[in-house]
Steps between C-alpha positions, in 0.01 A plus 500: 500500500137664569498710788231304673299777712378667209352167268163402442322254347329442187235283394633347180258322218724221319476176281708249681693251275703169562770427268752277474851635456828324567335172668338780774140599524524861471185742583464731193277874598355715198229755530170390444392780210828676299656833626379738281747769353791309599771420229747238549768455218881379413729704220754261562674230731522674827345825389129502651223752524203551723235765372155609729306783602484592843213217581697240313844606724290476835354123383849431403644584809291247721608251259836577558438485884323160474818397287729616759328252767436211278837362520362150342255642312507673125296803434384484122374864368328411127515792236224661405356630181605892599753697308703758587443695157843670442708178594350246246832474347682391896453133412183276548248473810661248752398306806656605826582226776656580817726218722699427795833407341423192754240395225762441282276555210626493126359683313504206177316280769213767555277375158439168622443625836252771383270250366441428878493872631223536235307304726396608854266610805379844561622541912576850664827537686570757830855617406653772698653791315667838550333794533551761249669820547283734427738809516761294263190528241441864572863549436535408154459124438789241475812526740854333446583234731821458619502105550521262198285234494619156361236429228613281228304623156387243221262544182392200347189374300312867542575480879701707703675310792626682806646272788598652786483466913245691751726814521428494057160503528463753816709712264277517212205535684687782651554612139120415378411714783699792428258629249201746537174583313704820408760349330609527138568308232875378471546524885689170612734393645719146470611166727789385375576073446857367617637568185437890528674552166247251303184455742284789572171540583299823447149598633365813326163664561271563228203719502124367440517716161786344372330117475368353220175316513543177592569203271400145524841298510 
């Protein structure tokens, strides 16, 4: 859990969704305008990649903290049209949604529902998140932590799928976090799914350089 003397809170700009999902109303948060130079992408069942600059790791991470609250709630990232130009051959631009395994969502379910989440109202949310540690930055970017979180990984119709619980999502914002304006490319580091030997998830900086201009999808 957060250490709770040292968060703050965040004015958050969303599109706020209701969907229907398993005979439940479930609320449905994007971001109102893409992340730019973010890359979100699936080689193969289980194997899942998350590519940004150091702006696109520091939107990412309050994502990850509103995830790790909104235990009834989805949080649906849409790709953009950037490119990470040396990794055009990693597999095609995906979707990323983040859920409470309490959601239950399947990930077959999620094109009907999207036709829903497509629609929305603009709102702003007050979500309290971690602050960052500054001298972890200074120190060299990502750090190995030693707890495992229990994410479940899923690719399916150009969408990445990552269930998990609060302690997930504090994780990878932990992890989003990590990174600093001085990073390189190919720092990263990985969260590994319950099946560590099949599900992995891995989060690797990429310099502003190293994008291609971006695409309309």
């Amino acid at each position: 859990m957060y250490d709770l003397k040292r968060m703050k809170y965040a004015d958050l700009k969303v599109m706020e969704s209701v969907v229907p999902l398993n005979g439940n109303r479930i609320t449905v948060y994007r971001p109102t305008a893409p992340i730019s130079r973010t890359f979100f992408s699936a080689r193969s069942e289980g194997e899942c990649y998350i590519f940004a600059d150091f702006t696109g790791m520091c939107e990412l991470a309050t994502w990850a903290a509103l995830a790790a609250i909104s235990i009834d709630s989805i949080v649906w990232i849409p790709k953009t049209g950037d490119q990470v130009g040396w990794a055009e051959d990693v597999a095609p631009p995906c979707d990323l949604i983040l859920s409470h395994h309490s959601c239950q969502l399947r990930a077959s379910e999620w094109k009907d529902a999207r036709q829903y989440a497509d629609k929305g109202r603009g709102r702003t949310l007050s979500i309290s998140i971690p602050e960052v540690d500054q001298e972890q930055r200074s120190n060299g970017g990502p750090r190995r932590y030693e707890e495992r979180p229990l994410v479940h990984l899923h690719s399916h119709a150009n969408t990445v799928f990552v269930s998990g619980d609060r302690k997930s999502f504090e994780l990878m914002h932990r992890h989003f976090s990590s990174f600093w304006e001085q990073s390189v490319t190919n720092d990263h580091c990985h969260i590994s799914g319950k099946d560590h030997e099949t599900e992995d998830l891995m989060i690797m900086f990429v310099v502003p350089e190293d994008w291609k201009p971006e695409k309309n999808l």
